[in-house]
N, C-alpha and C positions, 0 to 999 in steps of 0.2 A: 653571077654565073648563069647563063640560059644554058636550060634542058631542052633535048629535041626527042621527041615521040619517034620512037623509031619502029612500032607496029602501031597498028589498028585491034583493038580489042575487039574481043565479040559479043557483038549486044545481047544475044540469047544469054550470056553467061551473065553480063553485066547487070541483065533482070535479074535473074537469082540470085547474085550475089546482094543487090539492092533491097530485093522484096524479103531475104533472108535479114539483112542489117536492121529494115524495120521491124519484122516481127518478132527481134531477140534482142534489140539495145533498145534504152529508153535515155534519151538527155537530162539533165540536172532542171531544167525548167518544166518539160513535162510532168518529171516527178516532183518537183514542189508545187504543180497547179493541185496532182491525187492528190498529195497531202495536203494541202488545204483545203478541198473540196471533202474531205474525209472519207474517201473512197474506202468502201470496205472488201473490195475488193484484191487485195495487194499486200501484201507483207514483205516489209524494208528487212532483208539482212545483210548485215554488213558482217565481212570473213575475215576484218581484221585482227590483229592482235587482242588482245583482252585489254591490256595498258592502254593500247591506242585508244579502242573503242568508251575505254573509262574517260577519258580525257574529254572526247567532243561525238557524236555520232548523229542521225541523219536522226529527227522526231520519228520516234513510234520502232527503231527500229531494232531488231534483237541481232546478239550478238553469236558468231557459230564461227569459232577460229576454225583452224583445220584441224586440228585432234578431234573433234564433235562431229565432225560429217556425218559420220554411220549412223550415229542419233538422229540425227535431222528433225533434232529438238525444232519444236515452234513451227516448221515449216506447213505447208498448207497444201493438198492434192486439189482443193478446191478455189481454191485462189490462185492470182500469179505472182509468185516468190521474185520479188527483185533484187537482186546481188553488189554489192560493190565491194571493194578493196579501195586499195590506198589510191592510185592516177592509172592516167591514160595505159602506161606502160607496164605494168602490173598484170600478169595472168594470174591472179590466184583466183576473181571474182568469176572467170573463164575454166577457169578449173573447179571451183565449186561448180559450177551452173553445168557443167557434163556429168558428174557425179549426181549432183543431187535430180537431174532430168533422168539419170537411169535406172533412177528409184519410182519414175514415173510422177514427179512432183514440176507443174508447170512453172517456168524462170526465164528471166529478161536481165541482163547485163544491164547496171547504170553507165553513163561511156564516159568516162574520164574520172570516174570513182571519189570519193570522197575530196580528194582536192578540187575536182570539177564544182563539186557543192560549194566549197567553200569559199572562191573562187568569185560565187554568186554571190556570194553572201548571204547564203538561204539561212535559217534557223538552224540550231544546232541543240543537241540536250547533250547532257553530262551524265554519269553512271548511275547516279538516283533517281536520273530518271527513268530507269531501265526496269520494265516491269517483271523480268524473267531474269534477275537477276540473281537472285534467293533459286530459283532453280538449278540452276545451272552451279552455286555453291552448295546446295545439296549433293547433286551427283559426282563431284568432285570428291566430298566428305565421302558421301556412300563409296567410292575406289577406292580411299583409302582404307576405308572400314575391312571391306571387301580381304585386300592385301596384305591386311596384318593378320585375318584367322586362317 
């Protein structure tokens, strides 16, 4: 099936929208040169599930499903927070990444999220590897503590 272009777009827009894609998504290869280069500049969150994130997740990278957002556990004002969800078609790493920017905490969308990595066949850690993991079952404990007095 051919498509036919049936305007002309506007290149003034088409700069922004471009110069906007670079300085807010980051591809699966770029981010696994940071992480091997050990950039300390950056911190991998990933807003999937908790299950999900148990199973396989991006090295180094902490976990903030969407109940946690207000916490904005882990996150970093001085670093750039990078976000993914599950694939390409997924707004949720989109929806974090407006929330967690209007707390004032800088963020870059990975583009194609987790499946993109995977994909690569980039490295992957499992939930022991997760250093913030003991935290995050703290405060979980602490609600419930919370809820029952």
């Amino acid at each position: 099936m051919q498509t036919a272009i049936t305007r002309i777009h506007d290149p003034a827009r088409a700069l922004a929208y471009f110069e906007d894609k670079l300085a807010f998504t980051v591809g699966p290869v770029e981010l696994e040169r940071l992480v091997k280069s050990g950039d300390g500049n950056i911190v991998i969150v990933d807003v999937r599930e908790v299950e999900d994130f148990a199973k396989s997740h991006i090295p180094g990278a902490i976990n903030l499903p969407r109940g946690t957002w207000a916490g904005a556990l882990g996150l970093s004002k001085h670093k750039t927070n990078i976000v993914y969800c599950y694939a390409l078609l997924c707004h949720l790493a989109a929806s974090a990444c407006v929330e967690f920017a209007a707390k004032g905490y800088p963020v870059m969308e990975l583009e194609g999220g987790f499946k993109a990595w995977e994909e690569q066949e980039f490295d992957i850690e499992h939930e022991t590897s997760n250093r913030l993991k003991k935290v995050h079952e703290r405060l979980v404990n602490r609600r419930h503590m919370v809820t029952r007095s």
